[in-house]
DSSP file (Angstrom, degrees, kcal/mol; ACC not computed):
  #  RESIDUE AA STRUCTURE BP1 BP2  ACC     N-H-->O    O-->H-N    N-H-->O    O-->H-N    TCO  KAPPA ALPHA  PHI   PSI    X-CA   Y-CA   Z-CA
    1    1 A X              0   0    0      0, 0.0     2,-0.2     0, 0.0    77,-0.0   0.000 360.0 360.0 360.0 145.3   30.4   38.8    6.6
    2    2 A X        -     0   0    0      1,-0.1     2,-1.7     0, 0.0    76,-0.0  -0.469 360.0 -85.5 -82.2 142.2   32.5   40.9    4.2
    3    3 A X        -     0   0    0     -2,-0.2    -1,-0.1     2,-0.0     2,-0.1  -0.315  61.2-173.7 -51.3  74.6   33.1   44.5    4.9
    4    4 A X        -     0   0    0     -2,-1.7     2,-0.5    72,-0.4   106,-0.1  -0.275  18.4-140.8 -84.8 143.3   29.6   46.2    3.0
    5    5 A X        -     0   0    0    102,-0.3   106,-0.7   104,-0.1     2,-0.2  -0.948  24.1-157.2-117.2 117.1   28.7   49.9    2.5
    6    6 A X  B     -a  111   0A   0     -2,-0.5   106,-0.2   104,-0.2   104,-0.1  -0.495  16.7-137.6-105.2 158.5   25.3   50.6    3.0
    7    7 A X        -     0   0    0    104,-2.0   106,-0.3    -2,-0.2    -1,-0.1  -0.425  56.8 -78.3 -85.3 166.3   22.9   53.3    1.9
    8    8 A X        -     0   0    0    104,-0.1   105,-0.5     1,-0.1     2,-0.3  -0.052  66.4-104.1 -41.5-167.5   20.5   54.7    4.7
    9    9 A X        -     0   0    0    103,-0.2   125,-2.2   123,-0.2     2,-0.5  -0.725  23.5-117.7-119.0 161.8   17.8   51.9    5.0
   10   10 A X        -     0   0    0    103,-0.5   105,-0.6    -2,-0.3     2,-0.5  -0.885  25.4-147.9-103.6  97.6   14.5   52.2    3.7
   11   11 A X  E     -b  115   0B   0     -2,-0.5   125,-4.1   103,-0.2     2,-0.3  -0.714  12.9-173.7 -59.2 111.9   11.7   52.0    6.4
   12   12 A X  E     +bc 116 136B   0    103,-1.5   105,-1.3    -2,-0.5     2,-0.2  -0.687  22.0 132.8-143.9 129.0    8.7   50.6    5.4
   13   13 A X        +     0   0    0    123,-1.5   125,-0.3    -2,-0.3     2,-0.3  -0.965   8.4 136.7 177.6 171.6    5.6   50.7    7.9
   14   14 A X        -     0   0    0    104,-0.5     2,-0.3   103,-0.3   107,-0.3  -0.953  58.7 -39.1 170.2-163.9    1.6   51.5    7.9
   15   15 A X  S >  S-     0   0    0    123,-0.7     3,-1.2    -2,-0.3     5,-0.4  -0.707  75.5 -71.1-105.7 156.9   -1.1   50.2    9.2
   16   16 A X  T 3  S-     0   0    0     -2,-0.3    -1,-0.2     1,-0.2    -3,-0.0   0.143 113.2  -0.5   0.3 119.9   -2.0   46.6    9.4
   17   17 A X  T 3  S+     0   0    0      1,-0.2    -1,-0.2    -3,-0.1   132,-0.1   0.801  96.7 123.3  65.8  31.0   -2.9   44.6    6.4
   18   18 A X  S <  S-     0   0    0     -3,-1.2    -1,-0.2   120,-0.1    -2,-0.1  -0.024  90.2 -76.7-123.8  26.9   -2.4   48.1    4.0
   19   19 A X  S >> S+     0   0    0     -4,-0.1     4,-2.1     3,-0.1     3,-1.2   0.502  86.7 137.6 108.2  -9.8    0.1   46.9    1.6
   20   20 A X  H 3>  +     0   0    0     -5,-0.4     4,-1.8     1,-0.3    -8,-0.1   0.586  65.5  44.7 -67.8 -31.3    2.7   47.0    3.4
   21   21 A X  H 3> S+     0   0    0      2,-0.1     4,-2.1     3,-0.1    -1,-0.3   0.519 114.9  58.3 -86.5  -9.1    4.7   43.6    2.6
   22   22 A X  H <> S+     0   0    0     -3,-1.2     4,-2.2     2,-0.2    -2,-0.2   0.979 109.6  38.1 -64.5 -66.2    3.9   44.5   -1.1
   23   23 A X  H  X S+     0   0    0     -4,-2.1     4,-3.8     1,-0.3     3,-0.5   0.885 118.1  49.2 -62.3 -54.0    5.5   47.9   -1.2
   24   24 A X  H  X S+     0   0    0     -4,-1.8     4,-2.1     1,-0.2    -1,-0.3   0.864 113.9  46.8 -69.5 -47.8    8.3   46.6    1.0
   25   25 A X  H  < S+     0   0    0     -4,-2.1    -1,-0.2     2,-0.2    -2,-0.2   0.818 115.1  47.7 -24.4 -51.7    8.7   43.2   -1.7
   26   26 A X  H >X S+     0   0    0     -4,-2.2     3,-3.9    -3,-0.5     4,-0.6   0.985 114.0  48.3 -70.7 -54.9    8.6   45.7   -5.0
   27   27 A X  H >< S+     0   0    0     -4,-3.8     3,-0.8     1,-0.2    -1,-0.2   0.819 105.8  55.7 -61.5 -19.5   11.2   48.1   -3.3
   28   28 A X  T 3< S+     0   0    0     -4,-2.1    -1,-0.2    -5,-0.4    -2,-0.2   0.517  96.9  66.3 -81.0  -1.5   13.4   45.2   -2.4
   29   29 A X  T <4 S+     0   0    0     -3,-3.9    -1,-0.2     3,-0.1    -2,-0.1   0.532  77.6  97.4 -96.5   2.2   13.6   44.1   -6.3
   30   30 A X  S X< S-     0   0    0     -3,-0.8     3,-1.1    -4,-0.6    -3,-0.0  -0.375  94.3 -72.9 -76.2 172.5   15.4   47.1   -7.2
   31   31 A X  T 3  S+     0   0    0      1,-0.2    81,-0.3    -2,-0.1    -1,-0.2  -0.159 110.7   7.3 -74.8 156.9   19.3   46.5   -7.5
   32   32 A X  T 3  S+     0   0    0     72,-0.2    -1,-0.2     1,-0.2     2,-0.1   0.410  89.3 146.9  47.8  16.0   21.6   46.0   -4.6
   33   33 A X    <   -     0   0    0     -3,-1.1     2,-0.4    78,-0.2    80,-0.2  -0.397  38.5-152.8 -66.9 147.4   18.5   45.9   -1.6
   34   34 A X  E     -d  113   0B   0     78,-4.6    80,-1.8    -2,-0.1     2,-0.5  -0.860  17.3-156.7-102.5 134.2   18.6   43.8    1.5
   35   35 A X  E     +d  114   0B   0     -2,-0.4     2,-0.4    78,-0.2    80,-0.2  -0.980  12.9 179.9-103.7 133.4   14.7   42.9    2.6
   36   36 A X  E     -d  115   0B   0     78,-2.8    80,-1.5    -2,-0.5     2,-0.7  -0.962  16.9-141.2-125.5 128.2   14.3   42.1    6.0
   37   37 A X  E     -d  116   0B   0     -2,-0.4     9,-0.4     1,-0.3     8,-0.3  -0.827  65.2 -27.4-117.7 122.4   10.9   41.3    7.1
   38   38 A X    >   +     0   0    0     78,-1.6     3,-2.7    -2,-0.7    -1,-0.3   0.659  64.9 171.3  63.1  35.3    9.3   42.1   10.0
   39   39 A X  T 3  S+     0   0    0      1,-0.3    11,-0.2    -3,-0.2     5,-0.2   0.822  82.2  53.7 -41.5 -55.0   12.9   42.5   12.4
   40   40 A X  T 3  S+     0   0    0     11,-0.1    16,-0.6     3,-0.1     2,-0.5   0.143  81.6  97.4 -73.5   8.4   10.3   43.9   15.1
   41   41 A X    X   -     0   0    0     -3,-2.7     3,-1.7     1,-0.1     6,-0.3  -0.925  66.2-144.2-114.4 119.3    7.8   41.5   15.4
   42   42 A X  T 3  S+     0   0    0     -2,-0.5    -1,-0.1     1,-0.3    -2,-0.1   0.691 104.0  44.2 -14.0 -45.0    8.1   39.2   18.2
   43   43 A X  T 3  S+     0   0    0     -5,-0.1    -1,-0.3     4,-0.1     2,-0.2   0.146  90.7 108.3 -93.9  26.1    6.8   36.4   16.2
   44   44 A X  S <> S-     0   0    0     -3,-1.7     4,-0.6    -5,-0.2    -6,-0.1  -0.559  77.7-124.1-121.9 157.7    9.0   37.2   12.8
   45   45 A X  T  4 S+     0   0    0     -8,-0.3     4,-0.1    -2,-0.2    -7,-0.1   0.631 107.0  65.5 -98.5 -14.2   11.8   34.8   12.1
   46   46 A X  T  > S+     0   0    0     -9,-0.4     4,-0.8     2,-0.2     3,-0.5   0.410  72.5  87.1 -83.8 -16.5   14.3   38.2   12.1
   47   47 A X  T >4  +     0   0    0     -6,-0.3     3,-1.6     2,-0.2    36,-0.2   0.961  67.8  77.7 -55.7 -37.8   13.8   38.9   15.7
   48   48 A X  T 3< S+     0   0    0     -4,-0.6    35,-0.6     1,-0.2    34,-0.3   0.734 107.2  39.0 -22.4 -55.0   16.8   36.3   16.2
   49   49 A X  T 34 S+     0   0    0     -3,-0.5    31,-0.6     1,-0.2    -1,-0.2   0.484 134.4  21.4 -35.3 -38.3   18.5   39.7   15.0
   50   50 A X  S << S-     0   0    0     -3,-1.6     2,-0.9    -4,-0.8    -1,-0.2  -0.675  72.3-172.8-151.7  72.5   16.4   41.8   16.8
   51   51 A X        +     0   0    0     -3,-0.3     2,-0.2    -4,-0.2   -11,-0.1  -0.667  12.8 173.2-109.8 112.0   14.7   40.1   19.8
   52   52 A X        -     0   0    0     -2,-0.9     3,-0.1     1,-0.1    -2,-0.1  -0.639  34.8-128.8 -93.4 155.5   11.9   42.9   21.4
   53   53 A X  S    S+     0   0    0     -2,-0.2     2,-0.4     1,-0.2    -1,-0.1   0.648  78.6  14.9-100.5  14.6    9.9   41.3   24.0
   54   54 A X  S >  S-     0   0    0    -14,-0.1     3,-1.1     0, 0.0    -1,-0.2  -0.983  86.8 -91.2-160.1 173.2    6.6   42.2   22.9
   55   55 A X  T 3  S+     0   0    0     -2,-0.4   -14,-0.1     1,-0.2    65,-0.1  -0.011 104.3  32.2 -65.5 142.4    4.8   43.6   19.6
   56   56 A X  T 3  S-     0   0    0    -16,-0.6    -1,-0.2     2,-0.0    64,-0.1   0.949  78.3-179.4  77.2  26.6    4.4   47.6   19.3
   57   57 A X    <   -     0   0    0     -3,-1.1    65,-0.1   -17,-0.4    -5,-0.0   0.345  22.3-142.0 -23.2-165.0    7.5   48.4   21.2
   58   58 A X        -     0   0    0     65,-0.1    65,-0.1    63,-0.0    -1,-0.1  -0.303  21.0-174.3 171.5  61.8    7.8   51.8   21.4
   59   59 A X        +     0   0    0     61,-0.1    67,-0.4     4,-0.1     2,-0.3  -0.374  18.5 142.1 -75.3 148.0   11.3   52.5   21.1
   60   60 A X  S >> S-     0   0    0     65,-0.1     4,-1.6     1,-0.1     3,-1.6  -0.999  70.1 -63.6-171.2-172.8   12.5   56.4   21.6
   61   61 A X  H 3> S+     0   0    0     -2,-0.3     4,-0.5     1,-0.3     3,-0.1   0.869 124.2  56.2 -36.2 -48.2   15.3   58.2   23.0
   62   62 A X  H 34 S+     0   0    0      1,-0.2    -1,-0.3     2,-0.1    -3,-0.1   0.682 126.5  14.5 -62.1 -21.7   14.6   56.9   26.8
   63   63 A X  H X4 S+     0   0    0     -3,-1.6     3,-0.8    -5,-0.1    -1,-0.2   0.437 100.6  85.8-137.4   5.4   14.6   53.6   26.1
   64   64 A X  H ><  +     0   0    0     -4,-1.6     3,-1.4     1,-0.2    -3,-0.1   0.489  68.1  90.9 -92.4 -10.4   16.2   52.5   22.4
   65   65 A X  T 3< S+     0   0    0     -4,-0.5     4,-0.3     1,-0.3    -1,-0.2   0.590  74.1  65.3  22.0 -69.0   19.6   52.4   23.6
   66   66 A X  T <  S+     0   0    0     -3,-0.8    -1,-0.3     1,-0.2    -2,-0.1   0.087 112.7  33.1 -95.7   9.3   19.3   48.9   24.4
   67   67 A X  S <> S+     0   0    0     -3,-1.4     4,-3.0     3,-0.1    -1,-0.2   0.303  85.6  99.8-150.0  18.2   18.8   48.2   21.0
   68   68 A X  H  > S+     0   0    0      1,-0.2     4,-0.9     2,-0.2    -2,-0.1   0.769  90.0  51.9 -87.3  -3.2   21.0   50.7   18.8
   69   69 A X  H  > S+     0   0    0     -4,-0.3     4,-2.6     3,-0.1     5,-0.4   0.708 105.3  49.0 -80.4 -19.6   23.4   48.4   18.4
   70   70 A X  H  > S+     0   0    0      2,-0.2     4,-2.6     3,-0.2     3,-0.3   0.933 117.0  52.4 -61.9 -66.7   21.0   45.3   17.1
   71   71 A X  H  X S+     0   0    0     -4,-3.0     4,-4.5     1,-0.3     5,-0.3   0.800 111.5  40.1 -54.9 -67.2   19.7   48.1   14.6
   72   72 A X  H  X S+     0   0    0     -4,-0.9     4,-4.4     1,-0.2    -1,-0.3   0.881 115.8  50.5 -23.6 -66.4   23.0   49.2   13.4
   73   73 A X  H  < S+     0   0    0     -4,-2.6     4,-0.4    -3,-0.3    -1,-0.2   0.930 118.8  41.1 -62.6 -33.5   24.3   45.4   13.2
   74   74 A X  H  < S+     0   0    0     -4,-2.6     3,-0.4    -5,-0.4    -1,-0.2   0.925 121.6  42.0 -82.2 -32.6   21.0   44.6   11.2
   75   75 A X  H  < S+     0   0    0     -4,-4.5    -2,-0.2    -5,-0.3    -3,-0.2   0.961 112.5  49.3 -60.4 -47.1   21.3   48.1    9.0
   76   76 A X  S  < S-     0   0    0     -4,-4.4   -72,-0.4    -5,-0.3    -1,-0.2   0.582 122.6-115.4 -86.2   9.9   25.1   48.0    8.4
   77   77 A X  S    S+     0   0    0     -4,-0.4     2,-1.4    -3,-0.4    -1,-0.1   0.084  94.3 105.8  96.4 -19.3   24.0   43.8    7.1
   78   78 A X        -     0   0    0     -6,-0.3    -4,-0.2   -74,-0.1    -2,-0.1  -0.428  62.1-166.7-102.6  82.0   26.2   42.6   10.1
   79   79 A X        -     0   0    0     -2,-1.4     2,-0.4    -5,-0.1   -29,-0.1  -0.157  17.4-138.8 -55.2 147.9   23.2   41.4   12.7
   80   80 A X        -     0   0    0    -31,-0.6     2,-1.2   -10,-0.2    -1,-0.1  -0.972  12.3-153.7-119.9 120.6   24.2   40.8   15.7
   81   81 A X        +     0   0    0     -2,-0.4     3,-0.3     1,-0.2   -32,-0.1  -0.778  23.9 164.3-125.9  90.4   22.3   37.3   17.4
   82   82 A X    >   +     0   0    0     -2,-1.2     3,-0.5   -34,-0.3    -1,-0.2   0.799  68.6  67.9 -70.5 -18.9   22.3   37.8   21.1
   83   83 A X  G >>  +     0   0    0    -35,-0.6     3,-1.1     1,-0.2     4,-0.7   0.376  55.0 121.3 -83.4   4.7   19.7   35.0   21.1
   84   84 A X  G >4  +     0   0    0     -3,-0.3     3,-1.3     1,-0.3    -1,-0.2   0.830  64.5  63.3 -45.1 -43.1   21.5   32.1   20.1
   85   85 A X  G <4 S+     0   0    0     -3,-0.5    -1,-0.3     1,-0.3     3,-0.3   0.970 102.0  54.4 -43.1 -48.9   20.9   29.9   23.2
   86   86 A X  G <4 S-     0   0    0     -3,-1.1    -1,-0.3     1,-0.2    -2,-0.2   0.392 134.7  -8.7 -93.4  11.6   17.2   29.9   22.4
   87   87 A X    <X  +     0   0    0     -3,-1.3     4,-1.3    -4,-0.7    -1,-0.2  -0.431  61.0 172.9-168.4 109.4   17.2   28.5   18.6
   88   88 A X  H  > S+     0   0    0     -3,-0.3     4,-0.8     2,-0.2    -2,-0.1   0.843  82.9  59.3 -95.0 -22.8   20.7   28.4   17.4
   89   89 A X  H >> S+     0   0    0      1,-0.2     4,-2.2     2,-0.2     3,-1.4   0.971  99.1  56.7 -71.6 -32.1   19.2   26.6   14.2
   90   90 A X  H 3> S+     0   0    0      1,-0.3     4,-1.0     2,-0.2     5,-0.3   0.849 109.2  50.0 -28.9 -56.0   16.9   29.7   13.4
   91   91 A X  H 3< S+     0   0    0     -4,-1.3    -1,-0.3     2,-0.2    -2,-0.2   0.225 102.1  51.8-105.7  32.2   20.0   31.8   13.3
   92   92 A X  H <X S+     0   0    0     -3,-1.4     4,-0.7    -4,-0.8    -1,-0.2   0.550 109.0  56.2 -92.4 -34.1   22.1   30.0   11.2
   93   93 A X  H  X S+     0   0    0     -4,-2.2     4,-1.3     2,-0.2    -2,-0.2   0.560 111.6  46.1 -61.3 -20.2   18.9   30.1    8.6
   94   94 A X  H  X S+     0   0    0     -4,-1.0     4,-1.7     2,-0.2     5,-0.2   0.600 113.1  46.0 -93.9 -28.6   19.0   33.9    8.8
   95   95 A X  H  > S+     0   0    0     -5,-0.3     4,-1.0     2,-0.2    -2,-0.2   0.691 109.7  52.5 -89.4 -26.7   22.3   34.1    8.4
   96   96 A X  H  X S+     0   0    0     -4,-0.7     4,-2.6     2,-0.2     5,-0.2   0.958 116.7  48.7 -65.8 -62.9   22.4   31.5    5.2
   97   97 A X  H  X S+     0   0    0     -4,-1.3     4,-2.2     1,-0.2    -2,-0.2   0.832 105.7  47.1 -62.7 -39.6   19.9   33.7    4.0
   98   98 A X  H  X S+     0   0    0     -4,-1.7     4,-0.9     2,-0.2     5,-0.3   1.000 114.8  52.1 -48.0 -68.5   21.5   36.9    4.5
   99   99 A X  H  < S+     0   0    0     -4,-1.0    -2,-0.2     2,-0.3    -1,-0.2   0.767 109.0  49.5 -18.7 -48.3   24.7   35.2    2.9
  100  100 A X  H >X S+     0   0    0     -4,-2.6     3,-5.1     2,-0.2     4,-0.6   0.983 110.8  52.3 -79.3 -63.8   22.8   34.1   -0.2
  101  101 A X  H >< S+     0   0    0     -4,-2.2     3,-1.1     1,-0.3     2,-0.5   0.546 115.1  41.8 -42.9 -89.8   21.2   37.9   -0.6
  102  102 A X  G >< S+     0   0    0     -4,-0.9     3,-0.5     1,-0.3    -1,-0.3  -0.067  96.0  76.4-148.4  -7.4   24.2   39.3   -0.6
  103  103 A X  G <4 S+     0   0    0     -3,-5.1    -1,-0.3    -2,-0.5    -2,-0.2   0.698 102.6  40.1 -81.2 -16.7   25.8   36.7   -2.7
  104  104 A X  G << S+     0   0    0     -3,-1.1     2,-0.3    -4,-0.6   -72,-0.2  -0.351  96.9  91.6-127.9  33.5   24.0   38.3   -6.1
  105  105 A X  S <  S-     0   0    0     -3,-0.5     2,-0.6   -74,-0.1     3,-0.1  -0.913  86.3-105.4-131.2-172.9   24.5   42.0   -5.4
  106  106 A X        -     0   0    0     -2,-0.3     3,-0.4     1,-0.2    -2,-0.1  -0.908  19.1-155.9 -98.9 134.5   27.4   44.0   -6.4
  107  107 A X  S    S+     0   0    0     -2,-0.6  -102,-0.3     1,-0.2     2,-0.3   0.808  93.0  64.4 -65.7 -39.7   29.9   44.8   -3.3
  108  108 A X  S    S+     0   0    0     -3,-0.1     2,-0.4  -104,-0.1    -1,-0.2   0.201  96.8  61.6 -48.5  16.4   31.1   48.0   -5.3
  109  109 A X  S    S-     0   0    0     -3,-0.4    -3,-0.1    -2,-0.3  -104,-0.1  -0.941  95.4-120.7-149.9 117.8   27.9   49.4   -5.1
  110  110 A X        -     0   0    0     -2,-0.4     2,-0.7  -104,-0.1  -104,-0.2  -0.157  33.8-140.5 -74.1 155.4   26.3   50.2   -1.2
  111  111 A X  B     -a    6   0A   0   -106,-0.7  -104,-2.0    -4,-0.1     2,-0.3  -0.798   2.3-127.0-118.2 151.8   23.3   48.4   -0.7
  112  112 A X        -     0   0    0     -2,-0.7   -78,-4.6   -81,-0.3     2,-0.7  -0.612   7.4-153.8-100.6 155.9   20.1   49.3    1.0
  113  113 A X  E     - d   0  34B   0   -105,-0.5  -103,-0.5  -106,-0.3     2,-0.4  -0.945  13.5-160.9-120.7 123.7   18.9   47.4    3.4
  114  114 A X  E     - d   0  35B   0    -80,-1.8   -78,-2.8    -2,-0.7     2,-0.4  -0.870   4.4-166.8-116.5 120.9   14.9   47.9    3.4
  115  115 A X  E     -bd  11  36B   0   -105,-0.6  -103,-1.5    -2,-0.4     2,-0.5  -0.928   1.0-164.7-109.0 142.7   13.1   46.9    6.7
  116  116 A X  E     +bd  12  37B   0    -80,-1.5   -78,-1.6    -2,-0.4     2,-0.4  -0.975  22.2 155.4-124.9 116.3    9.1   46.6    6.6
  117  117 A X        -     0   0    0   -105,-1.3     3,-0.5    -2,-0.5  -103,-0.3  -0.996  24.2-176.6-134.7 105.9    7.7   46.5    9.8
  118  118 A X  S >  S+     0   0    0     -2,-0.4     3,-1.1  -105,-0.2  -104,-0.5   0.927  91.9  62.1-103.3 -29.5    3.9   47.7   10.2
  119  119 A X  T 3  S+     0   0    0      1,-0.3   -62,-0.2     2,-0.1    -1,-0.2   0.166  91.7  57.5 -75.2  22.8    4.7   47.0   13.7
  120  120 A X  T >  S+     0   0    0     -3,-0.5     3,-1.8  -106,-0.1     4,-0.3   0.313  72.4 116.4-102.6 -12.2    7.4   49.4   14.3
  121  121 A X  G X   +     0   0    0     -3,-1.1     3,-3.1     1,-0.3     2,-1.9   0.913  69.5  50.9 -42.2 -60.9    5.5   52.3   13.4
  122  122 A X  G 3  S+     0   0    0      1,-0.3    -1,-0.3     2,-0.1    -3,-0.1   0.136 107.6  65.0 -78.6  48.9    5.3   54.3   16.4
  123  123 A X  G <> S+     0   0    0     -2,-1.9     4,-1.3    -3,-1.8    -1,-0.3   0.059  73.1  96.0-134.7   2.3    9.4   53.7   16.4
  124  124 A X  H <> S+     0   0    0     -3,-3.1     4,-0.9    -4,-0.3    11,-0.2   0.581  74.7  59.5 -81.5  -3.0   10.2   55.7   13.1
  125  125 A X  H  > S+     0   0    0     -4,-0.2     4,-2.3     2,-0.1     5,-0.2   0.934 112.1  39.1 -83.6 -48.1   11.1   58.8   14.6
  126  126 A X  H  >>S+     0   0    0    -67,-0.4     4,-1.9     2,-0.2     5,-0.5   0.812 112.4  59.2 -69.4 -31.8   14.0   57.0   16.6
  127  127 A X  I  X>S+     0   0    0     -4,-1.3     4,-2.1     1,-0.1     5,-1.1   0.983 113.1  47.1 -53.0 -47.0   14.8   54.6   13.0
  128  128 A X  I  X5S+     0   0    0     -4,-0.9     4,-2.1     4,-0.2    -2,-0.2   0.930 116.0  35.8 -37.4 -71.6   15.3   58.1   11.9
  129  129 A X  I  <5S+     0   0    0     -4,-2.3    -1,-0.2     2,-0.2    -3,-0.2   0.955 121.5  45.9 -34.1 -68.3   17.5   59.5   14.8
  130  130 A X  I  <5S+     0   0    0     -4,-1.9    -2,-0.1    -5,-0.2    -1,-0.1   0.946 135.8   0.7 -62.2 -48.2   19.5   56.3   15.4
  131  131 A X  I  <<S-     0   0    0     -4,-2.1    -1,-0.2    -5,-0.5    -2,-0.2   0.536  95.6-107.8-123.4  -6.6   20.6   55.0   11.8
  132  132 A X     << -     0   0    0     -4,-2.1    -4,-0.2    -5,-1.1  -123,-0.2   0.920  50.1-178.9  77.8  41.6   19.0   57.8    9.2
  133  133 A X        -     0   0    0     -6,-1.0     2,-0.6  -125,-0.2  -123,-0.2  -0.511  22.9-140.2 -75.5 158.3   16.3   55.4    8.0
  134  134 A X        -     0   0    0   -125,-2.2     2,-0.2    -2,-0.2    -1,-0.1  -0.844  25.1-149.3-121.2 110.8   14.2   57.1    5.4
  135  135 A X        -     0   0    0     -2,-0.6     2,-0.4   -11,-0.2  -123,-0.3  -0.215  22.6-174.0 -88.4 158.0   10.6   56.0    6.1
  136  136 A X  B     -c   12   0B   0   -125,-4.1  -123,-1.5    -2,-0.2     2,-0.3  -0.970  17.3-159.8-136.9 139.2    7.5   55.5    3.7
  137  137 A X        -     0   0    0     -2,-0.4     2,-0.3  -125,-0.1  -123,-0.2  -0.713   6.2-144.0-106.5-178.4    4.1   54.7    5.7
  138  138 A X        -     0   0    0     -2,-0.3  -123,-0.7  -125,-0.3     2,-0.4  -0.957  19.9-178.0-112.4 128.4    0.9   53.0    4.0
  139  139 A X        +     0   0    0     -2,-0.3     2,-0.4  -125,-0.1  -125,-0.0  -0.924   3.8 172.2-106.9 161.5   -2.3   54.1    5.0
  140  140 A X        -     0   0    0     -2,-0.4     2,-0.1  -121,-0.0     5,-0.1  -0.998  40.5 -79.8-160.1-176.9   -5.5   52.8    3.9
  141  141 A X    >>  -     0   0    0     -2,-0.4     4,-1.4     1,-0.1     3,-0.6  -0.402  35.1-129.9 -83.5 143.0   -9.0   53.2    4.6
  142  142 A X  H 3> S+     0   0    0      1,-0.2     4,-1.5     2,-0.2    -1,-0.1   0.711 101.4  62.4 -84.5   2.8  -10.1   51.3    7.5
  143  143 A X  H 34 S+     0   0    0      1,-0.2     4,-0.3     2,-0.2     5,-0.3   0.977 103.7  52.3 -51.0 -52.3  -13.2   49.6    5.6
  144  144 A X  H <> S+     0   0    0     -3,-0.6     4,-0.7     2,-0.2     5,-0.2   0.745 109.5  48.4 -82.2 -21.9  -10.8   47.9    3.3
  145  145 A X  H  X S+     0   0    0     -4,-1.4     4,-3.9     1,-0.2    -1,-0.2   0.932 115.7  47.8 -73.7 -35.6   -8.5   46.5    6.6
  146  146 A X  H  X S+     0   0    0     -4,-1.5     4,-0.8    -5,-0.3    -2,-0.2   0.682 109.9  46.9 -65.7 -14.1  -11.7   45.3    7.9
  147  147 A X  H  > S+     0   0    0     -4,-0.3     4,-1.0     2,-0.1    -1,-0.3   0.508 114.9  48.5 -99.3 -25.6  -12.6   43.8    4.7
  148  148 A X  H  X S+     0   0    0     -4,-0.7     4,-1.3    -5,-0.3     3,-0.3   0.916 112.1  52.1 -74.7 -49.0   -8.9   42.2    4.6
  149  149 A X  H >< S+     0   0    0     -4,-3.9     3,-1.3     1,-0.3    -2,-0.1   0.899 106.9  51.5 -32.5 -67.8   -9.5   41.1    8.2
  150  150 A X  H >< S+     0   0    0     -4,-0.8     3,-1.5     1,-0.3    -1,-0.3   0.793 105.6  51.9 -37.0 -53.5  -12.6   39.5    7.4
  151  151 A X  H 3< S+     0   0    0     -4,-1.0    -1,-0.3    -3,-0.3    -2,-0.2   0.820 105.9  54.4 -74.4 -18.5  -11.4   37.5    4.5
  152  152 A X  T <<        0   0    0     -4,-1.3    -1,-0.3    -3,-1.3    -2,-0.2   0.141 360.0 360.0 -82.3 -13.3   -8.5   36.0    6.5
  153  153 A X    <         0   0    0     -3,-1.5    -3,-0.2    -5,-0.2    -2,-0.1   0.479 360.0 360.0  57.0 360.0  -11.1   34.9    9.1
């Protein structure tokens, strides 16, 4: 990857099924944004990047360490894929895609790289700390997740 200058990142997070991959979509169509979606969820096609071993980690000073370099490599665009043994083809597709994103923005102009994560939440005081992410939550009312839930069966 070519030598990028990045804004903070934009954190993106809530609860469940509250908008959250909308907001994070609309903010990623402004100029020179990275999206990365869901880096923190076990089951997310960006753990290659970022591989926690189970959902709702709970990173903070005592234990995030062990992953402030993944964050960095995935904030500063250059991810770092300890995981290669275990799907190598997975992270060659994250890495095409990064490549392609990054093929239509301007390199004279730093780009932000906006992660939306609803399952990072109780980890945005350490996004903060570690890389100077600037976070925006969603709430909503919890009828209307239960009403989302519902329809999703």
């Amino acid at each position: 990857m070519p030598d990028l200058t990045t804004a903070p990142p934009i954190f993106v997070s809530g609860v469940i099924r509250s908008g959250t991959s909308w907001l994070g979509r609309l903010l990623a169509t402004s100029a020179n944004t990275v999206y990365f979606h869901e880096p923190f969820n076990p089951h997310s096609r960006w753990n290659a990047a970022f591989p926690v071993p189970n959902q709702y980690l709970y990173l903070d000073e005592t234990n995030g360490e062990l992953y402030e370099d993944l964050l960095r490599g995935l904030v500063t665009l250059n991810p770092i894929f300890r995981s290669q043994k275990w799907m190598p083809e997975l992270v060659s597709n994250r890495q095409q895609k990064l490549r392609a994103a990054l093929a239509h923005l301007d390199p004279a102009l730093p780009i932000t790289p906006i992660i939306k994560d609803p399952t990072a939440v109780f980890s945005s005081e350490w996004l903060v700390n570690c890389c100077g992410a600037r976070p925006v939550f969603i709430l909503r009312h919890p009828i209307y997740i239960v009403q989302s839930l519902l329809k999703l069966d």
